[in-house]
TIRO-2110 file (N, C-alpha, C; in Angstrom, 1 decimal):
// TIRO-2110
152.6, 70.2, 315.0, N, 1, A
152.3, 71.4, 314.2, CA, 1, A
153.0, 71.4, 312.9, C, 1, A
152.7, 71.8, 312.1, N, 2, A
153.3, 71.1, 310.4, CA, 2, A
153.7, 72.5, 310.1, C, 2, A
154.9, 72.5, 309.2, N, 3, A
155.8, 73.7, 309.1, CA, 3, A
155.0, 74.7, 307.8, C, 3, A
154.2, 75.0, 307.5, N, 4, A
152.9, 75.9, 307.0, CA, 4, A
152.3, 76.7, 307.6, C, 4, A
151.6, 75.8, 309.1, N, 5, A
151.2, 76.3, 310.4, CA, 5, A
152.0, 77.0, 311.1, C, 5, A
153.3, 76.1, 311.6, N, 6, A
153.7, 77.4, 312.1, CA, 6, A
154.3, 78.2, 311.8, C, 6, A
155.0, 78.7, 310.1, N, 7, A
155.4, 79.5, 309.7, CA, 7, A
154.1, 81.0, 309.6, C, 7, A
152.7, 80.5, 309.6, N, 8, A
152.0, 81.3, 309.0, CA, 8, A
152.3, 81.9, 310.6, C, 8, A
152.1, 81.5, 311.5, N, 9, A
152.6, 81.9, 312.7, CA, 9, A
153.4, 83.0, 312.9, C, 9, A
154.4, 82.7, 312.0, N, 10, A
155.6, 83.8, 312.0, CA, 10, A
155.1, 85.5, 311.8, C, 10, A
156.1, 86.0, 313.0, N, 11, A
155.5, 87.9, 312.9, CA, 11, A
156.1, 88.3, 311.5, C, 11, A
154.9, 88.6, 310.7, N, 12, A
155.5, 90.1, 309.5, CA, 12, A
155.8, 89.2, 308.6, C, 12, A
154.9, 88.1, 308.9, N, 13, A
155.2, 87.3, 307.4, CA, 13, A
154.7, 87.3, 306.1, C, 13, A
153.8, 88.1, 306.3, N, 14, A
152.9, 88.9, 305.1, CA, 14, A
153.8, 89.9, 304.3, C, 14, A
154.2, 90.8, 305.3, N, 15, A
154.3, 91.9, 304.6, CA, 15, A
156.2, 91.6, 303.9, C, 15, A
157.0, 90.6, 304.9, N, 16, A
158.0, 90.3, 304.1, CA, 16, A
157.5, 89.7, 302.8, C, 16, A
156.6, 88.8, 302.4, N, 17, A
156.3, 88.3, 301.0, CA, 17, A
156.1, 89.3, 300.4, C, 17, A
155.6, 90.7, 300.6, N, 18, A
155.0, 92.1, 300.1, CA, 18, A
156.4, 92.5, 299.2, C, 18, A
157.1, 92.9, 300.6, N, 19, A
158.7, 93.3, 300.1, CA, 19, A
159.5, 92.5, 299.5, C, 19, A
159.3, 91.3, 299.7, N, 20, A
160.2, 90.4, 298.7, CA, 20, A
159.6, 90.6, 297.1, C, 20, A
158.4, 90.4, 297.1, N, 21, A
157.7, 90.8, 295.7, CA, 21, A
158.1, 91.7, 295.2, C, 21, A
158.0, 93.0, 296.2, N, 22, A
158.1, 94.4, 295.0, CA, 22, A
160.0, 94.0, 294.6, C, 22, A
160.4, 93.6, 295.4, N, 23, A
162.5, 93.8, 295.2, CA, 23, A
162.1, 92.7, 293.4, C, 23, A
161.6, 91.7, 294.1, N, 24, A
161.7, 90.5, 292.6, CA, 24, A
161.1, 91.3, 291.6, C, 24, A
159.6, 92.2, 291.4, N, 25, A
159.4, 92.1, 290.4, CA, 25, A
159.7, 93.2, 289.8, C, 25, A
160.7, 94.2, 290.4, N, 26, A
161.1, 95.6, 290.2, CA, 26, A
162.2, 95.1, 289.4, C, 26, A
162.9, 93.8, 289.6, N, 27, A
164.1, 93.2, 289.2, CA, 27, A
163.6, 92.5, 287.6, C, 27, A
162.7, 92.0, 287.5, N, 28, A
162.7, 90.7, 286.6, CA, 28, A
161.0, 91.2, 286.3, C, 28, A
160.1, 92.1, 286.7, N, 29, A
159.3, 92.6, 285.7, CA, 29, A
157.9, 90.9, 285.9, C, 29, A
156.9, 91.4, 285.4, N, 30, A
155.8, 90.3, 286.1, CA, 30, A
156.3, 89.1, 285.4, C, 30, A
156.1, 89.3, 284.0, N, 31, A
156.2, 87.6, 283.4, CA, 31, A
157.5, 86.8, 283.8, C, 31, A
158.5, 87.6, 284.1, N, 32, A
159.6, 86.5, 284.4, CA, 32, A
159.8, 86.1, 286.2, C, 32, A
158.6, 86.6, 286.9, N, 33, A
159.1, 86.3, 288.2, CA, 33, A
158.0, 85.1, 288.3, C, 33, A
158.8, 83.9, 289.3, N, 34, A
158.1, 83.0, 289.8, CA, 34, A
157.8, 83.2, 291.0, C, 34, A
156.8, 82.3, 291.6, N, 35, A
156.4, 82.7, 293.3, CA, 35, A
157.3, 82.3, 293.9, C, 35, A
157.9, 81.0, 292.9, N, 36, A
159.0, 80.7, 294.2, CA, 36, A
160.1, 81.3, 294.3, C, 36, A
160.4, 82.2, 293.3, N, 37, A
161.6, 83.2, 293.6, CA, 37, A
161.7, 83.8, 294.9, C, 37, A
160.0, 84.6, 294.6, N, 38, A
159.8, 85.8, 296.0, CA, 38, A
159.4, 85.0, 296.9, C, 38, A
159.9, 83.5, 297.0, N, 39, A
158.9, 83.0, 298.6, CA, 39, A
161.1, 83.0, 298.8, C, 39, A
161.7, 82.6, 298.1, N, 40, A
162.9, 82.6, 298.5, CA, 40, A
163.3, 83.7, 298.4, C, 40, A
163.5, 84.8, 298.7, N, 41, A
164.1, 85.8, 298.7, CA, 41, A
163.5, 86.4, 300.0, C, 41, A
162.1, 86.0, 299.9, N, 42, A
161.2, 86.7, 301.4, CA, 42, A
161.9, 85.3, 302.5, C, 42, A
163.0, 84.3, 302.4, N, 43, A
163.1, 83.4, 302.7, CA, 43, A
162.0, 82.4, 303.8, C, 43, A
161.0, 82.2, 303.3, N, 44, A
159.6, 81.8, 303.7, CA, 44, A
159.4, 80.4, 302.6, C, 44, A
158.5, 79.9, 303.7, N, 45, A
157.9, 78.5, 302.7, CA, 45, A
156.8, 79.0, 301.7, C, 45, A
157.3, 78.6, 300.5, N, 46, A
156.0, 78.4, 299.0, CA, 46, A
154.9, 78.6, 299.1, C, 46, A
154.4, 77.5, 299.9, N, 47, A
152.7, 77.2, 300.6, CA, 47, A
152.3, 78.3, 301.3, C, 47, A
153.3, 78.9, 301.8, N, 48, A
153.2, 80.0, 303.0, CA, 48, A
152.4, 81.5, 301.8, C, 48, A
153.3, 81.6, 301.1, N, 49, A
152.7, 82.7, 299.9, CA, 49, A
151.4, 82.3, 299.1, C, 49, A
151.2, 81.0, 298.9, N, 50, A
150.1, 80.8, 298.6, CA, 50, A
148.8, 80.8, 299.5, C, 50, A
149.3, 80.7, 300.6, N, 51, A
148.3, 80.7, 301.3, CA, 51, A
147.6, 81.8, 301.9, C, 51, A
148.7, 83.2, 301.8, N, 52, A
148.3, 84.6, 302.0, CA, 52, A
147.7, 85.0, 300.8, C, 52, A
148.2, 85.0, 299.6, N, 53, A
148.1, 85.9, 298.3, CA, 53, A
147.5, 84.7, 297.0, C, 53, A
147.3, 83.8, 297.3, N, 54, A
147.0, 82.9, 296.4, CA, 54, A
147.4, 82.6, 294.9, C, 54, A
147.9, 83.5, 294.4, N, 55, A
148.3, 83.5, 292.6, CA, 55, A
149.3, 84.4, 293.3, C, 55, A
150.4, 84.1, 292.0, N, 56, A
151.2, 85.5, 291.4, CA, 56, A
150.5, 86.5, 290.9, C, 56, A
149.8, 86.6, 290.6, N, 57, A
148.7, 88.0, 290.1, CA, 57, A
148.2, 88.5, 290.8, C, 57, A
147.1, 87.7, 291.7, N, 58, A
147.0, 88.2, 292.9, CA, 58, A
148.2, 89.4, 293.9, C, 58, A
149.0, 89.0, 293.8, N, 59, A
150.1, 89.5, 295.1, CA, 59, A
150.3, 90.5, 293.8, C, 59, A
150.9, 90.6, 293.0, N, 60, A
151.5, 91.5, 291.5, CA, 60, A
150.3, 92.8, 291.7, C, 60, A
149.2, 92.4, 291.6, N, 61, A
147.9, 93.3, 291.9, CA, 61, A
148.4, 94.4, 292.8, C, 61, A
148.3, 93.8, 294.0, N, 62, A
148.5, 94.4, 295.5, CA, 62, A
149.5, 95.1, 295.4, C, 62, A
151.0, 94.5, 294.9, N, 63, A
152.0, 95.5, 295.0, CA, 63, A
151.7, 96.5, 293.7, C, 63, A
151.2, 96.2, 292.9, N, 64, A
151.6, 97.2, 291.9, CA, 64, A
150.1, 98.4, 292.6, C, 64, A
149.3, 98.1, 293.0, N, 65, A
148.3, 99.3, 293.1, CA, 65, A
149.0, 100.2, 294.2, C, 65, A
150.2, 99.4, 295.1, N, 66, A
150.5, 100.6, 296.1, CA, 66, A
151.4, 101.3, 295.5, C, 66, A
152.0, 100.4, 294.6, N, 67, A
153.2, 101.5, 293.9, CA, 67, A
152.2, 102.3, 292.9, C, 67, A
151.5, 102.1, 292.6, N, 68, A
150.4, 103.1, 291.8, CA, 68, A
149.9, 104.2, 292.6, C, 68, A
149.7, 103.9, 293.6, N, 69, A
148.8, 104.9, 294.9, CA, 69, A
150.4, 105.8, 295.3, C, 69, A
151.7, 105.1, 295.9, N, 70, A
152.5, 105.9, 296.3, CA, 70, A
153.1, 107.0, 294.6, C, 70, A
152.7, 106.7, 293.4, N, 71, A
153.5, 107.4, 291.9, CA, 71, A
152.5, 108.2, 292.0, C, 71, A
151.4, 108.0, 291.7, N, 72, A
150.1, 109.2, 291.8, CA, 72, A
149.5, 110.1, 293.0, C, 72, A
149.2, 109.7, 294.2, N, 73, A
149.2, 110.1, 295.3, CA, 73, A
149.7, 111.9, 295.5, C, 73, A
150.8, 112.0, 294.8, N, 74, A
151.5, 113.4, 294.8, CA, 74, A
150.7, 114.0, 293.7, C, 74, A
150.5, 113.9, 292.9, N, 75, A
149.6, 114.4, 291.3, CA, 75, A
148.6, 114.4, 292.0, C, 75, A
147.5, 113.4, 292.1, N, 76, A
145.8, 113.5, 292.6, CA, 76, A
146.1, 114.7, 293.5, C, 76, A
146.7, 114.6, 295.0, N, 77, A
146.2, 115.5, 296.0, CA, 77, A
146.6, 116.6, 295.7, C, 77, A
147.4, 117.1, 294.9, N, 78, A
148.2, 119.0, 294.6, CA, 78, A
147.1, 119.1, 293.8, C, 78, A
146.7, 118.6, 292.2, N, 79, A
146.1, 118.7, 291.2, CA, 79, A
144.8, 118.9, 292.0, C, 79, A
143.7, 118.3, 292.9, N, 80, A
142.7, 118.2, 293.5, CA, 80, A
142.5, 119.0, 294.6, C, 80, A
143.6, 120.0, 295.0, N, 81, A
143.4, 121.6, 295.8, CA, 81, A
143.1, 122.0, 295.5, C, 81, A
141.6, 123.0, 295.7, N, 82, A
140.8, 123.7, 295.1, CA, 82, A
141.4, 125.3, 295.7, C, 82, A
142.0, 124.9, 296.6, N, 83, A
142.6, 126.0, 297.4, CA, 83, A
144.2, 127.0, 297.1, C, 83, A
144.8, 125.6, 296.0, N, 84, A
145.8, 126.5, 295.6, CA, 84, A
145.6, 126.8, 293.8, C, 84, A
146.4, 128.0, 293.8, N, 85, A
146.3, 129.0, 292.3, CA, 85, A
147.1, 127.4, 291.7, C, 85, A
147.4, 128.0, 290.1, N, 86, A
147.8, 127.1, 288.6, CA, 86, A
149.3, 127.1, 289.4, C, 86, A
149.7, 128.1, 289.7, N, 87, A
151.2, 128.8, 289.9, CA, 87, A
151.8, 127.4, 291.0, C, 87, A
150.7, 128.0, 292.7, N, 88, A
150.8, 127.1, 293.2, CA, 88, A
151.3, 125.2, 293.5, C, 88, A
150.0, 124.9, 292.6, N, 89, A
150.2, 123.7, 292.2, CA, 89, A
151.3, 122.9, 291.0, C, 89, A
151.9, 123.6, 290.4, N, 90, A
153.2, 123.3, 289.6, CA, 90, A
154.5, 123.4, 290.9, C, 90, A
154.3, 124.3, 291.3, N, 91, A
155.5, 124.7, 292.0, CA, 91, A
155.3, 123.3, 293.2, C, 91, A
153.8, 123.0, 294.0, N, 92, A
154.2, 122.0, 294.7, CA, 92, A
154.1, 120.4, 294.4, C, 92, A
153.6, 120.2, 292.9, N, 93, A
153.6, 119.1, 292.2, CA, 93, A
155.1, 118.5, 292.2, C, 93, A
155.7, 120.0, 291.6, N, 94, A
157.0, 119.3, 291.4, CA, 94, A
157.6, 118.9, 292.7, C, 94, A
157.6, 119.6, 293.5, N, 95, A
158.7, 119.3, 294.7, CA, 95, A
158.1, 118.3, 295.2, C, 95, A
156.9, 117.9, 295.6, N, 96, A
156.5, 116.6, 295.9, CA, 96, A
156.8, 115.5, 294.7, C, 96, A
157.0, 115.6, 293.9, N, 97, A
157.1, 114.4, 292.7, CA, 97, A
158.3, 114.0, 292.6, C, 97, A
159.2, 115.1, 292.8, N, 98, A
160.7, 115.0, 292.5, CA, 98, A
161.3, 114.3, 294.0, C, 98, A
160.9, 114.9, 294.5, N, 99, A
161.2, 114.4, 296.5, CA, 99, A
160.7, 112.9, 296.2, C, 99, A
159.5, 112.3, 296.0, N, 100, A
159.1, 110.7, 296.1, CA, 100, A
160.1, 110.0, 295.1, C, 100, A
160.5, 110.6, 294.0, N, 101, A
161.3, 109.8, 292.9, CA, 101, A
162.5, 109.3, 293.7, C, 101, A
163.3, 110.8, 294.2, N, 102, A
164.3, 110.6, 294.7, CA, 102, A
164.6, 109.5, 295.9, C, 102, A
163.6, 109.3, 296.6, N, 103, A
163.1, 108.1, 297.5, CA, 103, A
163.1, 106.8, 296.4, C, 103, A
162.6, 107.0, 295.7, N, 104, A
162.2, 105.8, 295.3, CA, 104, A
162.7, 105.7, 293.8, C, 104, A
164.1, 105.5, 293.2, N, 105, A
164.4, 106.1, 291.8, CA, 105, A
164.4, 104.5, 290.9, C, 105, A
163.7, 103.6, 291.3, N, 106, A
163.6, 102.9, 290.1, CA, 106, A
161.9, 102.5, 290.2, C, 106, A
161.1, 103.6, 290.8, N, 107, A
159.0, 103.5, 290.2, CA, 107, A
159.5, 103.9, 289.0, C, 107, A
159.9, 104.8, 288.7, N, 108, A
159.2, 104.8, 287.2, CA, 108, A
159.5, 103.9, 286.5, C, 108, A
160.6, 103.2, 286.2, N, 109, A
160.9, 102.3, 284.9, CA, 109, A
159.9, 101.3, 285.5, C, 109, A
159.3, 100.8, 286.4, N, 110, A
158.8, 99.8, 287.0, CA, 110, A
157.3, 99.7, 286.6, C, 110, A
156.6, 100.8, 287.1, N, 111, A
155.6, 101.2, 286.7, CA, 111, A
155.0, 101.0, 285.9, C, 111, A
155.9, 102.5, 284.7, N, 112, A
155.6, 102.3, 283.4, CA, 112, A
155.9, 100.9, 282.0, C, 112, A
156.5, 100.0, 282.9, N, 113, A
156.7, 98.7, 282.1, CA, 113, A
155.7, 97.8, 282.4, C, 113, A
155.2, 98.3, 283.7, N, 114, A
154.2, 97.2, 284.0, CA, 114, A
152.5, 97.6, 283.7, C, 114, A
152.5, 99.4, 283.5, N, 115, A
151.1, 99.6, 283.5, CA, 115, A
151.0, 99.7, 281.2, C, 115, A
152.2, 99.9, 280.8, N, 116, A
152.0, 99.6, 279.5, CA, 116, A
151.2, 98.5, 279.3, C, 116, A
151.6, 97.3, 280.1, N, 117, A
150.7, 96.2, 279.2, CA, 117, A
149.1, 96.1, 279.9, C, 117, A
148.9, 96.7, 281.1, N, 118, A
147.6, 96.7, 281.4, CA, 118, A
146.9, 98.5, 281.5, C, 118, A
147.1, 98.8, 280.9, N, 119, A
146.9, 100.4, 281.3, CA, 119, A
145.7, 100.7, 282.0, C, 119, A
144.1, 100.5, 281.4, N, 120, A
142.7, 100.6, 282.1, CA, 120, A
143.1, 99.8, 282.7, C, 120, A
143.3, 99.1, 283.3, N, 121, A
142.8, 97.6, 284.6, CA, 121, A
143.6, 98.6, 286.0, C, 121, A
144.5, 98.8, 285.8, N, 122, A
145.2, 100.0, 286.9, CA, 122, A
144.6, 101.5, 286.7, C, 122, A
145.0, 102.2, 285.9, N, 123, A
143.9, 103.8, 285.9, CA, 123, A
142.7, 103.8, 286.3, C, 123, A
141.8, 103.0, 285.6, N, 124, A
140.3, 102.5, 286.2, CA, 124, A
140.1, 102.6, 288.0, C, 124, A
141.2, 101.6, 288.1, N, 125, A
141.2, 101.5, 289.9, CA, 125, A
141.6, 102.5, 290.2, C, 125, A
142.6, 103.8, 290.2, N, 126, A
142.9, 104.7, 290.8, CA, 126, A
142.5, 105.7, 290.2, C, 126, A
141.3, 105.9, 289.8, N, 127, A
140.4, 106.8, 289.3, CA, 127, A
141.1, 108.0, 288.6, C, 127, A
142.2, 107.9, 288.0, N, 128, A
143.1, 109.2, 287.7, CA, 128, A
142.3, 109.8, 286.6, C, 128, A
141.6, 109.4, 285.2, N, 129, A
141.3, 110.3, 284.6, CA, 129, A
139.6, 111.3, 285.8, C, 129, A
138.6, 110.7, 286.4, N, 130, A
137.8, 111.3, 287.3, CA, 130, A
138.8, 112.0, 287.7, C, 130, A
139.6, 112.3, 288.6, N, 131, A
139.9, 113.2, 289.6, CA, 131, A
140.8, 114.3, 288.8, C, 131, A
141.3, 114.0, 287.7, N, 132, A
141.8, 115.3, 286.5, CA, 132, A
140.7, 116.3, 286.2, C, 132, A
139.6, 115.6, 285.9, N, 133, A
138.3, 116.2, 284.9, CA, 133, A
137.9, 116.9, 286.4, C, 133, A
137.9, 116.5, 287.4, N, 134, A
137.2, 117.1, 288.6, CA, 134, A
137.9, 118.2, 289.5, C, 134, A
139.3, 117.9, 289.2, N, 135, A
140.2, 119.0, 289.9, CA, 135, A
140.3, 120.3, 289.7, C, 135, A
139.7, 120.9, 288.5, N, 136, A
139.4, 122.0, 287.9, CA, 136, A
141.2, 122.5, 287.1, C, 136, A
141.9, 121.5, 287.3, N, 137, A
143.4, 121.9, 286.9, CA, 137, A
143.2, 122.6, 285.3, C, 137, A
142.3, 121.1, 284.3, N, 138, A
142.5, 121.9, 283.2, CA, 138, A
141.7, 123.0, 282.6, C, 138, A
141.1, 123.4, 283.3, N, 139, A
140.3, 124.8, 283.2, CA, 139, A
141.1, 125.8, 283.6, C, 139, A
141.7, 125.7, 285.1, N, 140, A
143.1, 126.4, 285.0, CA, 140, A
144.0, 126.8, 283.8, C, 140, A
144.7, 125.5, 283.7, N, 141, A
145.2, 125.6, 282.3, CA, 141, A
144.7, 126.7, 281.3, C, 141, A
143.5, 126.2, 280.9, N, 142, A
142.8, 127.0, 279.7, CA, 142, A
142.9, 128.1, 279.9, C, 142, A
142.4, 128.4, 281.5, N, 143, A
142.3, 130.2, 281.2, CA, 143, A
143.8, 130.6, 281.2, C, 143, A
144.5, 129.8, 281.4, N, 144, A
146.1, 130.9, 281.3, CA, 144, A
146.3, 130.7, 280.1, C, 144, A
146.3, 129.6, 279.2, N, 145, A
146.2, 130.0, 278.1, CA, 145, A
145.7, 130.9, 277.2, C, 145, A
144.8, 131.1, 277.5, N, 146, A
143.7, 132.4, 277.1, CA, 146, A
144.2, 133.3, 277.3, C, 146, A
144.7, 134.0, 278.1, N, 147, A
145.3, 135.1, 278.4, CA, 147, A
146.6, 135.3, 277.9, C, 147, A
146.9, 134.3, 277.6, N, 148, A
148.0, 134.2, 276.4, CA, 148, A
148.5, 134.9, 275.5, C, 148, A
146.9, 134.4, 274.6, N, 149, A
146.5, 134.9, 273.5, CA, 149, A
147.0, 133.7, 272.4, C, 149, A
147.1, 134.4, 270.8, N, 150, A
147.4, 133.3, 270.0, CA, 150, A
147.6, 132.2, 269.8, C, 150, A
147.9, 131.4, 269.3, N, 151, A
148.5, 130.0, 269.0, CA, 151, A
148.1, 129.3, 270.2, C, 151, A
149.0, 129.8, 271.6, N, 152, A
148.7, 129.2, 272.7, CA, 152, A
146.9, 129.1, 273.4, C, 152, A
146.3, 129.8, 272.7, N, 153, A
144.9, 129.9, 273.3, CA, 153, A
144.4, 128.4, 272.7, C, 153, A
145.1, 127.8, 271.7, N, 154, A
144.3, 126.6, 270.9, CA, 154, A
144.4, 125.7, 271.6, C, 154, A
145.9, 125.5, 272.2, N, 155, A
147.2, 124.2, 272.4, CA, 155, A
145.9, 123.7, 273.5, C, 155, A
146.0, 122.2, 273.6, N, 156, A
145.2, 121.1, 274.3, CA, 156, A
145.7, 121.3, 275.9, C, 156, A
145.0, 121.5, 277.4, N, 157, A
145.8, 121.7, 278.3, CA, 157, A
146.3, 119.8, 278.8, C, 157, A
146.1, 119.3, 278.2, N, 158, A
146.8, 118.2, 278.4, CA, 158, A
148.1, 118.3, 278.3, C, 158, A
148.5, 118.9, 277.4, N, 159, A
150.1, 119.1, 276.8, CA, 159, A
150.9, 119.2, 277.8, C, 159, A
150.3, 120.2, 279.1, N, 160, A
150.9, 120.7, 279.5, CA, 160, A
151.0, 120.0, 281.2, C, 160, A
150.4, 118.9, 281.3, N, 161, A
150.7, 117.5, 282.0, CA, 161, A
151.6, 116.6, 282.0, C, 161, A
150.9, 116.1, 280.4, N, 162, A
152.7, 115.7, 279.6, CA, 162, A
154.0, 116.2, 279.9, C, 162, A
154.0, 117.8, 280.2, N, 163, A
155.1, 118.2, 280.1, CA, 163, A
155.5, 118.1, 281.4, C, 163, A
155.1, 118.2, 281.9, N, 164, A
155.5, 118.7, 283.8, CA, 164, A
156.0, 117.3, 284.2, C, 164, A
154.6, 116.3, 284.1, N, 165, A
155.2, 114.5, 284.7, CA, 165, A
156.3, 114.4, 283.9, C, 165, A
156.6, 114.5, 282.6, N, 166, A
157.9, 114.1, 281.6, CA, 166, A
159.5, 114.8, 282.1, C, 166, A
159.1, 116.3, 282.7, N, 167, A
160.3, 116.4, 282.9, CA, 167, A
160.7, 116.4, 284.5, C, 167, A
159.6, 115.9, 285.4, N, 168, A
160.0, 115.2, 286.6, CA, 168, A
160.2, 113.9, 286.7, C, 168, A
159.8, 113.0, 285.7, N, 169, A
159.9, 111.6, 285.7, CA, 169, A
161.6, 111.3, 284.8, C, 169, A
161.5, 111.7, 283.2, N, 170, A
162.0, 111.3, 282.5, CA, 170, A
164.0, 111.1, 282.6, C, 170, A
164.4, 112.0, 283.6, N, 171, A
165.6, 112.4, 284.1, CA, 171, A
166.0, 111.1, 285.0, C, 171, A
164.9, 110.2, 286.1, N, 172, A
164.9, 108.6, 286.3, CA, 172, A
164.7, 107.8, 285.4, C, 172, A
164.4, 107.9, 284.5, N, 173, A
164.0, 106.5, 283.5, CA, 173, A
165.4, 106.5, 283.0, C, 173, A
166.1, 107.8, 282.4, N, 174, A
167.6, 107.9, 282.0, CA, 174, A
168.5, 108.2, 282.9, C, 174, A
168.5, 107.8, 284.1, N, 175, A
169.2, 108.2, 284.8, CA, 175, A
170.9, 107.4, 284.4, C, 175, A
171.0, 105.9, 284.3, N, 176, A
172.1, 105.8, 283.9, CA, 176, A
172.8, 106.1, 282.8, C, 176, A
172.1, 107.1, 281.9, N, 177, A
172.6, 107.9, 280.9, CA, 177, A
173.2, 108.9, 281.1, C, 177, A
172.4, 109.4, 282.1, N, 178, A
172.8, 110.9, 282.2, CA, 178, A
173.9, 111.2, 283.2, C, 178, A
174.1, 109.8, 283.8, N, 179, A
174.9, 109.3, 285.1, CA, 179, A
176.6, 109.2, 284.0, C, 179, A
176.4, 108.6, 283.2, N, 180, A
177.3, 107.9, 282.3, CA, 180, A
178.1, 109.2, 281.8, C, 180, A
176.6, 110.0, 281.3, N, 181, A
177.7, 111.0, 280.4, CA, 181, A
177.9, 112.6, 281.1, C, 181, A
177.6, 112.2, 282.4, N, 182, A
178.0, 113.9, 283.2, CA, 182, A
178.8, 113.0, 284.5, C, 182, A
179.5, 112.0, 284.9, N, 183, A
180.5, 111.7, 285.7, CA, 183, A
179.7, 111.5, 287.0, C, 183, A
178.5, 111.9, 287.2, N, 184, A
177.4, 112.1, 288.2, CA, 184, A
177.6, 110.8, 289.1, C, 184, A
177.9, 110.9, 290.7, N, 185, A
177.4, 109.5, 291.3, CA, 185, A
176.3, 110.2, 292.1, C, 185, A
175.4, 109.5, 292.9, N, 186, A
174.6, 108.9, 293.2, CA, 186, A
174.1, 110.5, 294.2, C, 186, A
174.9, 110.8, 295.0, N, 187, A
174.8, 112.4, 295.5, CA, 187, A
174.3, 113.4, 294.5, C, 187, A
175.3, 113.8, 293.5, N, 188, A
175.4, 114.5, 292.5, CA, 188, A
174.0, 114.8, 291.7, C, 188, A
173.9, 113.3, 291.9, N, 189, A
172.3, 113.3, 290.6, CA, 189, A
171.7, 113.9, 291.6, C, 189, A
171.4, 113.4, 292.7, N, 190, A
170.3, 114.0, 293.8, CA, 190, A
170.3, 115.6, 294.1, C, 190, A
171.5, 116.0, 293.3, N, 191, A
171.6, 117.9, 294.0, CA, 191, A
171.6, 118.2, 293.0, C, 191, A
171.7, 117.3, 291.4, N, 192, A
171.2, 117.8, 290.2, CA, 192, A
169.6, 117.8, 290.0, C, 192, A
168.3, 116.6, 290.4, N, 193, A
167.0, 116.4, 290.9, CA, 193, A
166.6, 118.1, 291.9, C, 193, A
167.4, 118.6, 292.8, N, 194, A
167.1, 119.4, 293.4, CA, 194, A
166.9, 120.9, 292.6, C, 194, A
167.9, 121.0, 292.2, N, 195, A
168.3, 121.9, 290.8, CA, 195, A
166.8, 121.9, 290.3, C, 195, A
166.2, 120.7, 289.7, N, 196, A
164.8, 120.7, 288.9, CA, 196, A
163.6, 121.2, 289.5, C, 196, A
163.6, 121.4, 290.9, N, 197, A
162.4, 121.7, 291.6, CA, 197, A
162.3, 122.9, 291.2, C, 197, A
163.3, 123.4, 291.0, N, 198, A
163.4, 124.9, 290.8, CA, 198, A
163.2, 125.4, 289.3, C, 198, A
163.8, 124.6, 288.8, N, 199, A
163.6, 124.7, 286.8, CA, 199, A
162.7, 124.1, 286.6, C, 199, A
161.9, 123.0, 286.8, N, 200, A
161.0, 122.6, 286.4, CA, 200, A
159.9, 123.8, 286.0, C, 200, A
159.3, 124.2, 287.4, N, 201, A
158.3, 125.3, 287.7, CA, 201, A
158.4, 126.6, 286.6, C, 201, A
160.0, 126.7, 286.4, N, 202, A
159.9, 128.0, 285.5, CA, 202, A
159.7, 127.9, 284.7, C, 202, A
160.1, 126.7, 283.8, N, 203, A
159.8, 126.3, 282.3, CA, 203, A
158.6, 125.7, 281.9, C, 203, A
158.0, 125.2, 282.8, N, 204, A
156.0, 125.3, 282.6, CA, 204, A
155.5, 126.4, 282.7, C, 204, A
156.0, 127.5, 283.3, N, 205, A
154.9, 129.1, 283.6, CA, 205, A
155.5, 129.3, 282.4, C, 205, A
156.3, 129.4, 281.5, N, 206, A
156.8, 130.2, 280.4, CA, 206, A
156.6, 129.7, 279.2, C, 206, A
155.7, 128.3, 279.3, N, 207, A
155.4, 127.6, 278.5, CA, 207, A
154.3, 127.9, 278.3, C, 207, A
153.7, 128.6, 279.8, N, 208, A
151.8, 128.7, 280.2, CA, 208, A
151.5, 130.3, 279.5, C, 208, A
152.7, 130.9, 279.1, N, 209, A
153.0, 132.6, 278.9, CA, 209, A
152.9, 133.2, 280.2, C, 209, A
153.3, 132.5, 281.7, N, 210, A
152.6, 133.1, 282.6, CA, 210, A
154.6, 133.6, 283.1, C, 210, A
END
């Protein structure tokens, strides 16, 4: 039996190349990772990853659409309740968004470095602008802005997307800044993130005039 064969043999040999991939390219970003990095790190034979996932792009695909599916996943299904009010869905956007980060605090820089240089080729696939336009969110929006009145009755309810993902994301993207210049370890940030569930929510409704 030739050592190809029976490594393909081996239990959970897939999904270790999976995990080895996301650790390599979360580290070193697509263009600088080779296969044979992640076939050593998954400590697995070469041949063995080619022979599951066939290209580095291929496998890069796979991992990045689940980290795309686990970053959006919380946005599509709150935003796509027909069942909860505007109020609602801010209030459980955030605590779901903030709760996944905290799990997982280096998607975003990951993400957004890797869907900058392909942006449609990933959106496209996870249908995010469809499921915005269909969720009835920004008609929500509108009418609270309306009721507003003035100035705010004009503002684009996009803005107010921008605002919500920016200040549940943006706090990880700088986190070793913010780590640096408030003494903060690793706990601290996490009960400072918890803090946000709570401020986030308020400073969108007051944004909304609600």
């Amino acid at each position: 039996m030739s050592k190809i064969t029976s490594s393909i043999q081996e239990p959970g040999a897939e999904e270790k190349i999976k995990e080895a991939a996301k650790k390599v390219f979360l580290a070193k970003g697509y263009a600088a990772t080779r296969t044979r990095d992640i076939a050593e790190e998954a400590g697995l034979n070469l041949a063995l990853l080619n022979y599951y996932f066939r290209s580095k792009e291929n496998l890069f695909h796979i991992v990045m659409m689940e980290k795309l599916q686990l970053f959006f996943n919380s946005m599509i299904a709150v935003f796509s309740n027909k069942e909860l009010s505007l109020d609602g869905k801010i209030d459980t956007f955030v605590d779901r968004y903030i709760t996944v980060l905290v799990q997982y605090p280096d998607l975003p820089i990951f993400i957004m470095s890797e869907l900058h240089q392909r942006p449609q080729e990933f959106l496209k696939e996870m249908k995010v602008r469809e499921v915005i336009q269909q969720s009835g969110l920004l008609q929500q929006i509108q009418e609270r802005l309306k009721l507003s009145g003035g100035v705010m009755s004009t503002v684009h309810p996009i803005h107010f997307i921008m605002n919500i993902t920016s200040l549940c994301v943006f706090p990880f993207i700088a986190k070793p800044i913010f780590q640096s210049l408030t003494g903060l370890e690793k706990e601290g940030f996490i009960a400072l993130m918890e803090q946000r569930k709570v401020l986030v929510p308020i400073w969108i409704k007051q944004m909304l005039g609600g």
